[in-house]
C-alpha angles and dihedrals in degrees: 000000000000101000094197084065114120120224118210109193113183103204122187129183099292096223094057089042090063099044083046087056097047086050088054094044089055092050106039098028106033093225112160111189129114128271082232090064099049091042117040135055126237082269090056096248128120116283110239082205103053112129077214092059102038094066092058092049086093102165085057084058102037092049085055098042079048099052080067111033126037113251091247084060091063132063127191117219114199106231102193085058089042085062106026106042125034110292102221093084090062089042089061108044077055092048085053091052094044094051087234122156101247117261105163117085122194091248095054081087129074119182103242104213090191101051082031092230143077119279126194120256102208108217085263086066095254119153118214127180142182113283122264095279099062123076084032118143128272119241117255099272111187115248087238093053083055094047086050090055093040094059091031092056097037090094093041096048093041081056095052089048099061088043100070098020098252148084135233126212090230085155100069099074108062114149093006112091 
């Protein structure tokens, strides 16, 4: 493997991302079944073993993807910032990392009320979002089934965390995917 390549790893708050891939799941693959299903086992805890749950187990990802490239060689993008803020602050930080000349200016970003994130304004003044399928709403997701995930995900994220020398504020969110 080539050891000068540069890993870009978006990361969002894990419980939202699984409630954001059943929702998906829903939508693209018609499948109707429950979040409960695909999450707990027969006991009504969290399956170790749910594909929900393996994507949001980052530090298990991020020690694989380093047994190969050094840490300088990866960058983590935050992805709820990414959405929720304008994005111009994260693609910079990635132009930086890249060693890009920057592109991106604050204002090639406009807040869109109606898809609830930022989409980019091209110079020419076009705006271009995400497609349809983006900025949909979550599925109703029991407070419980987020506290299960909450308490599930703490280790994991601590873990994370240590691993690239910052926090996220993966609490905030609560309710709002």
């Amino acid at each position: 493997m080539n050891k000068n390549l540069k890993i870009i790893i978006v990361v969002r708050d894990p419980v939202s991302r699984i409630i954001s891939d059943h929702t998906q799941e829903i939508a693209v693959r018609k499948y109707g079944g429950s979040i409960e299903n695909k999450l707990l086992d027969r006991f009504g805890n969290i399956d170790k073993t749910s594909e929900l749950l393996a994507p949001s187990l980052y530090a298990k990802h991020l020690k694989t993807i380093r047994r190969y490239f050094p840490k300088e060689n990866i960058h983590i993008v935050d992805g709820d910032k990414l959405i929720r803020e304008n994005p111009f602050f994260e693609l910079s930080k990635l132009e930086k990392f890249l060693g890009v000349d920057n592109f991106f200016e604050e204002s090639s970003f406009v807040f869109n009320g109606r898809k609830g994130f930022y989409c980019y304004v091209s110079p020419l003044g076009k705006e271009s979002c995400l497609g349809k399928s983006k900025g949909r709403k979550s599925t109703s997701v029991s407070d419980d089934i987020r506290e299960k995930l909450h308490n599930f995900l703490t280790e994991p994220n601590k873990e994370f965390f240590r691993l690239v020398g910052q926090s996220f504020d993966w609490n905030r969110q609560k309710g709002s995917d």
